[in-house]
ZAFI-166041 format. One record per residue (C-alpha): chain; z, x, y. Coordinates in steps of 0.001 Angstrom, whole numbers, plus 524288, in hexadecimal, padded with zeros to 5 digits. Layout:
A Z X Y
...
//
This chain:
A E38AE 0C0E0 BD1EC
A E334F 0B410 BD25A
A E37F3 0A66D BD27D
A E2E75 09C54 BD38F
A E2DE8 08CA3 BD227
A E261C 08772 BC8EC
A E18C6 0872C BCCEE
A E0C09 08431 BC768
A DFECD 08A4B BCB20
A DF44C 0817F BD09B
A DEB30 084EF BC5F4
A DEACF 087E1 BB6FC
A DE5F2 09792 BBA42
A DF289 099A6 BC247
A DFB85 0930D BBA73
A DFF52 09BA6 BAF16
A E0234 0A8E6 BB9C5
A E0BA0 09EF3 BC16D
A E11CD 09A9A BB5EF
A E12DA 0A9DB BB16E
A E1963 0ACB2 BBE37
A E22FB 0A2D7 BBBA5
A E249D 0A709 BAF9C
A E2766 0B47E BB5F3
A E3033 0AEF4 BBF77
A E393A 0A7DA BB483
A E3CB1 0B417 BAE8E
A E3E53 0B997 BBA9A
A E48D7 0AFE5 BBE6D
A E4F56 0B314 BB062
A E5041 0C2CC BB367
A E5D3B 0CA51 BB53F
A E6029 0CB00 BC37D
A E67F4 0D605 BCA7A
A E74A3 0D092 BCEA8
A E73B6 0C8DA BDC60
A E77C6 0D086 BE650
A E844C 0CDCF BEC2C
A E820C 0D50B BFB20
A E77BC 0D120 C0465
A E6A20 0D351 BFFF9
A E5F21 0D755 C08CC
A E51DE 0D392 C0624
A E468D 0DA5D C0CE5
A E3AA3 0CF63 C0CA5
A E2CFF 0D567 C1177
A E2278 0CA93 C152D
A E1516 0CA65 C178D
A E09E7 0C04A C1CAE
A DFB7B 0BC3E C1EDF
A DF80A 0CB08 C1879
A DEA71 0C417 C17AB
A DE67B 0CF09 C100F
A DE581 0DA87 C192A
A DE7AA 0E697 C117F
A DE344 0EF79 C1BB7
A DE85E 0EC85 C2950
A DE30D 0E2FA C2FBA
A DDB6D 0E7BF C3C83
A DE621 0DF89 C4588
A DF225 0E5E3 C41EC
A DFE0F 0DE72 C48A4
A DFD91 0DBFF C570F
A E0DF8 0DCBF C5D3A
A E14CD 0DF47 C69DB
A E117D 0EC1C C6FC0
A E1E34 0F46D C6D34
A E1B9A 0FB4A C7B2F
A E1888 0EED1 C8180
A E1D07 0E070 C7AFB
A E1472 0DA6A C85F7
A E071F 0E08F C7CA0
A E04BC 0E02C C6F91
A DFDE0 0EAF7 C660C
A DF942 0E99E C57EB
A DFE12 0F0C4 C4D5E
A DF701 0F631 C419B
A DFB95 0EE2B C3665
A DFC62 0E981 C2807
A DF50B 0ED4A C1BBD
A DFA0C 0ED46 C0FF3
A DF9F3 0FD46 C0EA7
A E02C5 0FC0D C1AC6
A E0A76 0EE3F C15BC
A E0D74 0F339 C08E9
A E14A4 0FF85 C0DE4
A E1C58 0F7F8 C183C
A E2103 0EF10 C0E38
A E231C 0F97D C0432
A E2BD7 0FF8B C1096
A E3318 0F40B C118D
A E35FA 0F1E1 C0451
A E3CA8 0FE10 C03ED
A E476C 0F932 C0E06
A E4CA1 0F006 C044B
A E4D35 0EDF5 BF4B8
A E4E03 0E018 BF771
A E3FDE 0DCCD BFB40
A E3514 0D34F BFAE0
A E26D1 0D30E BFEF7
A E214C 0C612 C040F
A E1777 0BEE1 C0CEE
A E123D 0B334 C1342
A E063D 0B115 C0D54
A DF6D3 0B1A4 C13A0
A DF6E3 0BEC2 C0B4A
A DE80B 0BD3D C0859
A DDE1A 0B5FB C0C3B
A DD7D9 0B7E9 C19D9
A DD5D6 0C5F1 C15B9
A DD04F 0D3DC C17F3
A DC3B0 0D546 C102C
A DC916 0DFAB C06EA
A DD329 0D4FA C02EC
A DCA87 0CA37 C0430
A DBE40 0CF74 BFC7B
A DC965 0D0B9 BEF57
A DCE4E 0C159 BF1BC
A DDB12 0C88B BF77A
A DDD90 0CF9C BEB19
A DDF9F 0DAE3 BF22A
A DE9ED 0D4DB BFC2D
A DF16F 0CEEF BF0DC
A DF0E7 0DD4B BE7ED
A DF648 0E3A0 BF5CD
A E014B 0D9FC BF84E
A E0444 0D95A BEA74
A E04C9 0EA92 BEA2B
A E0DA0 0E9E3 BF5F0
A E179E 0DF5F BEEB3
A E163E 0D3B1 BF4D7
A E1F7D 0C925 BEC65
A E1DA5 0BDC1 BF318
A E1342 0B7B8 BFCA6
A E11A1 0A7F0 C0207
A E02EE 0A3CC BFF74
A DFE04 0A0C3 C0DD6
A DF169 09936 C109A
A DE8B7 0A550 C101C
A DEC89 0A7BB C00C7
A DE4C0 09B81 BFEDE
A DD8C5 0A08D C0699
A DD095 0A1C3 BF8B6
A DD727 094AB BF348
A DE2CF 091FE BEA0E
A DDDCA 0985B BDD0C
A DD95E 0A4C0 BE43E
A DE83D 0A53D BE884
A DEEBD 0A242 BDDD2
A DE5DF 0B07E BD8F8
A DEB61 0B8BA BE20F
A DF782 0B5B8 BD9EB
A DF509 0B6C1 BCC8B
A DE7FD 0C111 BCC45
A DDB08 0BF23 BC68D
A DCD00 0BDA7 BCEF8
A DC7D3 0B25A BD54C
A DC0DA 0A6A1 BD34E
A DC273 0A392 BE1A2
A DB7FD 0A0B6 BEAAC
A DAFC9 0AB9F BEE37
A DB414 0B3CB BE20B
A DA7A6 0B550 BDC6C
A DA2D4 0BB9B BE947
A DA8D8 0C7CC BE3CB
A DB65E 0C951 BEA5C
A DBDEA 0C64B BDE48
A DC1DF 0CDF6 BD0CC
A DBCC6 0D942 BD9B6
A DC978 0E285 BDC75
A DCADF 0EDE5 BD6F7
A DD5AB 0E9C8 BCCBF
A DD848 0DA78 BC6A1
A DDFF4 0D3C6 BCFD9
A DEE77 0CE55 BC9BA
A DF2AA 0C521 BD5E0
A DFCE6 0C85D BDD59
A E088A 0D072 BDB2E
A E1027 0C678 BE5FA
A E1311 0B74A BE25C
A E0E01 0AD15 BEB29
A E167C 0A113 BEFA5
A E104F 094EF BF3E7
A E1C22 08AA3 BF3AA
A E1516 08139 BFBE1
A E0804 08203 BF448
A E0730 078B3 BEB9C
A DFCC3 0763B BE109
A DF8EB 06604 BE329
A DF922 064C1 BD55D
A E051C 06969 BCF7A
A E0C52 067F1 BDB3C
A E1127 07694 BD8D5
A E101F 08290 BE293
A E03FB 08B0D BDFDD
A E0D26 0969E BE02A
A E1AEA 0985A BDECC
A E22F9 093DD BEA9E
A E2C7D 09EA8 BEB16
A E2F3D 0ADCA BE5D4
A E3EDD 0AFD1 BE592
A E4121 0BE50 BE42F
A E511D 0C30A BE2AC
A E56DA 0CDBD BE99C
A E6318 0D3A3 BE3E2
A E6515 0C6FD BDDEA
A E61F2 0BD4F BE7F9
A E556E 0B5DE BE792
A E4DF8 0B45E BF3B2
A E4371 0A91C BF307
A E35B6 0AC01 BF9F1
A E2D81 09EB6 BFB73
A E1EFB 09F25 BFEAA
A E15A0 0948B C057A
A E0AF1 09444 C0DD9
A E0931 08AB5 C1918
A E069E 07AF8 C1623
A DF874 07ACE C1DE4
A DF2AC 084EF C159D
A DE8D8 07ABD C1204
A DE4CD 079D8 C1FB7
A DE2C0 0882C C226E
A DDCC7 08CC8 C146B
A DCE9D 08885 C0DCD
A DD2CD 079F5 C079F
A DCEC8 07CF2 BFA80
A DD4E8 08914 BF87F
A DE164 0816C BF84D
A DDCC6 0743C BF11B
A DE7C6 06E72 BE83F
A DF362 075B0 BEFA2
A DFC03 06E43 BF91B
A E041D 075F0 C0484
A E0FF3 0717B C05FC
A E197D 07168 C1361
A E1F64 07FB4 C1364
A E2DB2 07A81 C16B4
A E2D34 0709C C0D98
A E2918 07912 C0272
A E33F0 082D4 C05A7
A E3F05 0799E C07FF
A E3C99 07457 BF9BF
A E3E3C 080D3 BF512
A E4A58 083B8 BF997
A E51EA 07B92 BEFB7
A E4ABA 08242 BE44C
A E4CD5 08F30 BE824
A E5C35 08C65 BEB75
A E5CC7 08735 BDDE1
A E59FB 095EF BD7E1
A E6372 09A7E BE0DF
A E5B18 09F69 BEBE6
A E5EBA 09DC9 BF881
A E55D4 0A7BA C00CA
A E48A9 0A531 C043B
A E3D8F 0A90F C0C0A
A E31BE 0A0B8 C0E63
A E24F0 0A920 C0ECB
A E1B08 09EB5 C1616
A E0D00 0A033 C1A64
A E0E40 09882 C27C4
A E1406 09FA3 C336B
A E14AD 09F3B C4375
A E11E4 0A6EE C4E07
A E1B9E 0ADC5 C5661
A E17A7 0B3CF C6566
A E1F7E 0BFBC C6250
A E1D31 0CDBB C5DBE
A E1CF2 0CF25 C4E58
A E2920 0CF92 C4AF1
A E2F3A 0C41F C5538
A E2F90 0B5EA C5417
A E2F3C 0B11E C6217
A E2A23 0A344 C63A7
A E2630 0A122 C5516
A E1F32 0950E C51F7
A E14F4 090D3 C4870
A E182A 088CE C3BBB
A E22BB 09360 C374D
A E2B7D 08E00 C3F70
A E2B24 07F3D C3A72
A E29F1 08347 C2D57
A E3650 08C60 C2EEF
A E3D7D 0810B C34CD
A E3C30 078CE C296C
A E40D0 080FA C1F42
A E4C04 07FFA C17A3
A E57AB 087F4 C1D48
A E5778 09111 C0F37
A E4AE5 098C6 C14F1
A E4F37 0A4CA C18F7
A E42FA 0AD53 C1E75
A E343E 0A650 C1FCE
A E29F6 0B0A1 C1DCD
A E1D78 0AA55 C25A3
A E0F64 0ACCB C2753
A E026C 0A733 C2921
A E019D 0A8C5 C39CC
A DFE9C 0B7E5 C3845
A E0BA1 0BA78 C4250
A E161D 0C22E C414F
A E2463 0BD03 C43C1
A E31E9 0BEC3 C4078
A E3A2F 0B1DA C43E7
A E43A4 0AB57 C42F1
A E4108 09BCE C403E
A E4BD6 091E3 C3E64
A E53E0 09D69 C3C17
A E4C8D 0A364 C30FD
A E4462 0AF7F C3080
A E3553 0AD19 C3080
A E2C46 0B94F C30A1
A E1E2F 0BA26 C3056
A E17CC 0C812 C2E48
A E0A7E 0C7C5 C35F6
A DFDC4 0C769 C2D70
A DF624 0D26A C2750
A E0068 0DBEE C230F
A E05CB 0DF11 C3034
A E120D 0DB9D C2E96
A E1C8E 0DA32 C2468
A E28CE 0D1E2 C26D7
A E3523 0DACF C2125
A E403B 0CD99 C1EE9
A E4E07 0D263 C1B9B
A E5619 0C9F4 C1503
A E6540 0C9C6 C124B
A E68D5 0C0D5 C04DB
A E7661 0BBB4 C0346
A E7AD1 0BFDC BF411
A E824F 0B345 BF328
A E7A4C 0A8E8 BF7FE
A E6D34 0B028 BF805
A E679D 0AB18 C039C
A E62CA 0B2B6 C0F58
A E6CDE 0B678 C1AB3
A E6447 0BE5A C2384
A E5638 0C1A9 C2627
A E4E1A 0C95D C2DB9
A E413E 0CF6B C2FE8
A E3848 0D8F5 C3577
A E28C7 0D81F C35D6
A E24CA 0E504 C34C5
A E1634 0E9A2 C392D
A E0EEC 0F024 C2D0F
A E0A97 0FA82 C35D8
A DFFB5 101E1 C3105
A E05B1 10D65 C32CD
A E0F2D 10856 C2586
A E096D 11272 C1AC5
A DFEA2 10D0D C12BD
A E02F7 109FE C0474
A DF96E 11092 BFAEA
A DF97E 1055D BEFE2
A DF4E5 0FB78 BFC2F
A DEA89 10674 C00DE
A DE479 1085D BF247
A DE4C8 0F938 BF1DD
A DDB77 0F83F BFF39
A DD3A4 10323 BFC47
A DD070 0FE7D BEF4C
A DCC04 0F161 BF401
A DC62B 0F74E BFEDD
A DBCDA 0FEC3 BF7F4
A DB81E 0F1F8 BEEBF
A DB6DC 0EAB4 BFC9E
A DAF8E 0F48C C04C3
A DA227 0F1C0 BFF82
A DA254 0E46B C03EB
A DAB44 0E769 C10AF
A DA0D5 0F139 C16B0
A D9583 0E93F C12FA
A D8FA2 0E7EE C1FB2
A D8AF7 0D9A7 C2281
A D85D1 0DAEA C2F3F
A D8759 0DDDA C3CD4
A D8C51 0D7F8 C4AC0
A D8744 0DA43 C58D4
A D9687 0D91A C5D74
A DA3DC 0D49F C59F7
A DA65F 0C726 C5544
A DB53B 0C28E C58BD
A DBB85 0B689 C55D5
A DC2D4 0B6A3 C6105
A DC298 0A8F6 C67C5
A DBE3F 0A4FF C7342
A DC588 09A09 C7BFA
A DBC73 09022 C74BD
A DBEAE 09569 C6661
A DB2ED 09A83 C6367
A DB2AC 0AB60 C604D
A DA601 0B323 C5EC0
A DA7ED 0B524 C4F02
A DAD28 0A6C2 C4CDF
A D9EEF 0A43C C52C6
A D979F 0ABA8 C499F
A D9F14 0A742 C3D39
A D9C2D 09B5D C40FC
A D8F18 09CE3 C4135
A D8E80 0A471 C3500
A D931B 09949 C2D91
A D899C 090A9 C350F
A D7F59 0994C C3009
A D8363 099AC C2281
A D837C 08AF7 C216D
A D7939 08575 C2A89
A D6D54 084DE C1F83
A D7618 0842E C1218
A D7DA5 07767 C1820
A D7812 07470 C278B
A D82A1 079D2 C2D68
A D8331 0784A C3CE4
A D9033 07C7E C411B
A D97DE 085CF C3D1D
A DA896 08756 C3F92
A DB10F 0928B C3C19
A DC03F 09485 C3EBE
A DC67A 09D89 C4666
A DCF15 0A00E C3A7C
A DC76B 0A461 C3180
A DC23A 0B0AA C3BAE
A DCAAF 0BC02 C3893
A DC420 0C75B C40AC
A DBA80 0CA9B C4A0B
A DAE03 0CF04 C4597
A DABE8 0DCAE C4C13
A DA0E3 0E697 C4BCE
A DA762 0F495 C4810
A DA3CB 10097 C515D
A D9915 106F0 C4D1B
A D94AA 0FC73 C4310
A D8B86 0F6C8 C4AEF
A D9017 0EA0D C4A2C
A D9074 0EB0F C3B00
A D9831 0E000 C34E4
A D9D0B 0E19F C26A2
A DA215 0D7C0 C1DB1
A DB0D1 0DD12 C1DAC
A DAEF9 0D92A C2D37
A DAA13 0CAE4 C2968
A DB60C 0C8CB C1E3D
A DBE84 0CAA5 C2A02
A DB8AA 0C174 C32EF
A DB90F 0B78E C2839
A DC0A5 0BB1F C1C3B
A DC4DB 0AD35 C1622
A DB695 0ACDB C0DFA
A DB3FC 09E08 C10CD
A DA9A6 094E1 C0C51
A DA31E 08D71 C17B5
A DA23C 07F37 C172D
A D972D 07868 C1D89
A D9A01 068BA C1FAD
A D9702 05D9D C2954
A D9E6F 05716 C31C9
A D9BAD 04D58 C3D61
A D9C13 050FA C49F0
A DA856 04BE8 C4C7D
A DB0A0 0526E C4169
A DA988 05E64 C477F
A DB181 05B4D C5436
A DBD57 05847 C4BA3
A DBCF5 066D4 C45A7
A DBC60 06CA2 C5246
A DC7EE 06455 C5741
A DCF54 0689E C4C5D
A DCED8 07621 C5124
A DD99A 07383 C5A35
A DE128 0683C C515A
A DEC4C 06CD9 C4975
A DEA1A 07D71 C4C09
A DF3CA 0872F C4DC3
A DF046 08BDF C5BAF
A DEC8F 0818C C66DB
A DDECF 08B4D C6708
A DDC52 08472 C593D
A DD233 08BB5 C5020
A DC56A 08A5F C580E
A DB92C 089DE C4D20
A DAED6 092EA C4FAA
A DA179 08BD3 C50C9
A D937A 09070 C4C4A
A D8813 0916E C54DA
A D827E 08333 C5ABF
A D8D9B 07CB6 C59F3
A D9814 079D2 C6623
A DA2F4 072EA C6C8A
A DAB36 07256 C7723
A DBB71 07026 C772D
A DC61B 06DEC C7FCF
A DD290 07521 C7F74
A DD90C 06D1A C8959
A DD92F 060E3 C7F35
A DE0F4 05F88 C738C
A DDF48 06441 C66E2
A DD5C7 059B2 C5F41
A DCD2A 056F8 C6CDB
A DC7D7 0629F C7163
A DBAC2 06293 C6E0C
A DB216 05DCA C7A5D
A DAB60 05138 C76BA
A D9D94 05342 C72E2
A D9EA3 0611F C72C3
A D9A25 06552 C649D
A D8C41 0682D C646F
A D8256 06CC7 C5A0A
A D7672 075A4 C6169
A D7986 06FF3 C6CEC
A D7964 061BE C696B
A D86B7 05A53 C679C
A D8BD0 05481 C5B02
A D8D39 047AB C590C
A D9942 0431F C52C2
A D9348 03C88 C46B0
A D8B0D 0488E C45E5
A D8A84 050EB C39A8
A D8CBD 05F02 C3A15
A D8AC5 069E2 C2FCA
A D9828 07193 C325F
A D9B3C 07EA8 C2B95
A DA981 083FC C2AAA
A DB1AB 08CFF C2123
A DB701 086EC C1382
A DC5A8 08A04 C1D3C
A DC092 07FC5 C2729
A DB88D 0774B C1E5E
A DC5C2 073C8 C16F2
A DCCA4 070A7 C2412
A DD1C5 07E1B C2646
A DD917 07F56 C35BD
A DDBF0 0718A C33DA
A DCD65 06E73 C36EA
A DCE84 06318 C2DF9
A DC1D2 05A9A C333E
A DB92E 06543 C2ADE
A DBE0B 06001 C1D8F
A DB59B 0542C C21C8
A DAA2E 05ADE C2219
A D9F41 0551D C1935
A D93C6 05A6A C114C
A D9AFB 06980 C0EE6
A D9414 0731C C09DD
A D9A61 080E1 C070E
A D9361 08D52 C0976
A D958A 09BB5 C0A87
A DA1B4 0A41E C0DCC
A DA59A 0A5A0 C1C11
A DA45D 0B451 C1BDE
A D9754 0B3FE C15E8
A D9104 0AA5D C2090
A D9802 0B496 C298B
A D9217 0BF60 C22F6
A D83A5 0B914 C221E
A D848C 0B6CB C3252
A D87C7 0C30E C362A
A D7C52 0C9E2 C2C31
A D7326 0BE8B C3192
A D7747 0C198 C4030
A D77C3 0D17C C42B3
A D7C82 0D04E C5090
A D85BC 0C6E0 C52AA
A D8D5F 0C83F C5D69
A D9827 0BDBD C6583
A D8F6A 0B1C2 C69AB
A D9596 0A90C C7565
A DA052 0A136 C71E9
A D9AC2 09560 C784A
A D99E2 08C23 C6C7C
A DA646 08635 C6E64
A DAAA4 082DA C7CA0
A DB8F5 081AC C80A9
A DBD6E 07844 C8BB8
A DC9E8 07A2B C93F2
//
């Protein structure tokens, strides 16, 4: 059942289904319950995270220690939700007591047969399969707050881009979800309430187990600025520790955080050996009535132990599900043991025949525009870096987008981030180099505007300083830069002086300081996106067409393209 806190929607259209949930959850709260148990319960909790979507396996699998030889590693075939939905259906059966969750980043960033539906189909599969619960990560606000709060109620679009035809286009009305979505540290400016509820407290034999939802504070920082305008992010600890008292106060005493920020660990999938990333901090900080932290966000498997709690983390795309046990006390309720498993959704798992009539249905509405062939390549484009930064395809997108916005707005350079390149672009045997738009939605499937500004030449410098300030790897996020444009860094200075004085040049010529400069980025970057903040001083902005469709134009316009020499950007020491 659910028990929520009072919350208000952040706009009239959503307000009267929240209020009907509540409504929902009040006489919930008044039904008869079974007596509380009066042995030890044990609770089976299954978690998800960062599905992004992939309802057919994605082509990686999961890469773990070689069982012959720990020194090697081999990848698995993995994930799907034909495959998911019968290992959690498996799992299930071990135990009455049981509860579906995740970590959120369960669309957005996705396959083309989820994408081309807004995620509809994603949502329909997770909801089929009985997800309850799920944290909103950063990626649920890809397509902006209204868009979101969609996915949980039903109804089509009016988001960007709906009226290019992906919307209102499946082949039944879409409700919304069948699973609730917490967001207790997302917070509508206005009211000052949580866009979603913060918690979903389901009972088992009597004793109610709390399950609080947030995604990570710098969502703002890593998501398009406007698709999160009038919502605040809040600290994660914080938010949870304030909780605590409320949920005491109805008697509840277990809880498990489901978060969308995570770590890394260096061992196998199912370790924790030298854990680290903001997990850990975050763990450290939270009130000692946490019992188990279900994580996400990094894409990494891990099952730890932090500060003496249990903290999991099931991979990314399907390929693994976190089985939690649980022991409740019947007298005080609260947790006295836990423990889990991450268990590989091995494609060898029987497919589930409700999840394989879901794909193929979608697959047949998608296939027209999936096959559609839009051009062809003389070789493989990888984004694969080079010491410098710079990869083969990050060249070419580049200069796609230079293309698309040199006449409309006198564009001269041209940046793309690493980030935002999911795949290599690859000719198929026997295709002769064919290149179909299916192959370009997976190179670039976040569908966003480009933004075409000036800056001087020395807040051009500043944005490529800031490709080592304030990242998450001391390699930073090296831009990709179009044709006629280059620099030179040094990786023997510090972060925020590496770029060789005088280096940036135009054609050839350098760029003065005071010059101005036509610059074309993503909307992602344009808002400040990686923490390259100096672009939301850029002047005179003019937005143009979708990423994937300056992509799209280039390759059409360029029938041969093949991997140029990375020599655009020049790395010292």
């Amino acid at each position: 059942m659910f028990r929520t806190p009072p919350t208000r929607a952040a706009r009239a259209a959503t307000a009267a289904p929240l209020a009907a949930l509540s409504l929902l959850a009040l006489f919930a709260g008044c039904a008869i319950e079974p007596p509380r148990a009066t042995e030890p319960v044990s609770v089976k909790v299954l978690a998800i995270n960062d599905f992004h979507g992939n309802l057919r396996p994605s082509a990686g699998g999961i890469r773990i220690k070689d069982p012959a030889d720990p020194t090697k590693t081999v990848i698995v075939p993995a994930g799907g939700s034909e495959h998911l939905a019968t290992a959690v259906a498996q799992l299930r059966a071990k135990n009455p007591n049981h509860i579906f969750v995740a970590a959120g980043d369960l669309i957005g960033a996705t396959p083309l047969l989820s994408a081309l539906f807004r995620d509809e189909p994603t949502i329909e599969s997770l909801s089929l399969m009985g997800l309850e619960a799920s944290a909103v990560g950063n990626h649920e606000f890809d397509k902006g707050t209204d868009e979101l709060v969609r996915m949980q109620r039903g109804g089509c679009s009016n988001a960007p881009g709906a009226g290019s035809g992906e919307a209102c286009k499946g082949p039944q009305p879409f409700k919304g979800a069948g699973f609730r979505y917490l967001a207790a540290s997302t917070v509508v400016t206005a009211s000052g309430q949580t866009l979603f509820p913060a918690y979903h407290v389901k009972r088992f034999q009597g004793i109610p187990v709390a399950f609080i939802g947030l995604t990570l504070k710098d969502t703002p920082t890593i998501v398009v600025p406007d698709g999160v305008r009038g919502l605040s992010f809040r600290d994660e600890a914080e938010t949870v520790n304030a909780l605590v008292p409320e949920l005491r106060r109805q008697g509840i005493e277990a809880i498990v955080l489901l978060i969308h920020e995570g770590g890394a660990a260096t061992g196998d999938y199912n370790e924790c050996p030298g854990i680290s990333g903001p997990i850990v901090n975050i763990v450290g900080k939270l009130d000692r009535a946490v019992d188990v932290v279900v994580s996400g966000h990094t894409h990494r498997a891990y099952n730890c132990r932090i500060d003496g709690r249990l903290v999991t983390s099931a991979d990314k795309y399907g390929t693994v599900v976190s089985e939690i046990d649980l022991v409740l006390d019947p007298k005080t309720g609260d947790v006295t043991s836990a423990r889990a498993d991450n268990l590989i959704v091995r494609t060898t798992f029987a497919k589930d025949p409700r999840q394989t009539a879901l794909i193929e249905t979608y697959e047949r509405l998608v296939a027209p525009l999936a096959k559609r062939v839009v051009g062809r390549i003389g070789a493989p484009l990888s984004r694969s870096g080079a010491p410098s930064g710079e990869s083969a395809l990050g060249q070419v997108i580049a200069d796609a987008q230079l293309a698309a916005t040199a006449r409309e707005f006198g564009a001269q350079v041209a940046l793309m981030n690493p980030g935002g390149i999911r795949a290599d672009l690859g000719a198929k045997p026997g295709d002769d180099g064919q290149v179909r738009y299916e192959d370009l939605f997976a190179v670039q499937p976040f569908y966003n505007n480009l933004v075409t500004m000036t800056l001087t030449g020395a807040q051009l410098q500043q944005v490529l300083e800031q490709q080592w300030v304030n990242q998450p790897t001391a390699a930073g996020r090296v831009l990709s830069v179009s044709r006629g444009f280059s620099y030179g860094w040094d990786a023997s200075r510090p972060p925020g002086q590496r770029i060789v004085a005088g280096s940036l040049k135009l054609n050839g010529a350098p760029i003065a300081a005071d010059a101005k400069v036509r610059v074309t980025v993503n909307s992602f970057l344009a808002g400040g996106g990686d923490n390259i903040t100096m672009l939301r001083q850029g002047t005179d902005r003019r937005t143009g067409m979708m990423d994937v469709d300056a992509f799209e134009a280039h390759i059409k316009a360029n029938p041969s393209l093949a991997p140029g020499a990375l020599d655009r950007i020049a790395r010292l020491n």
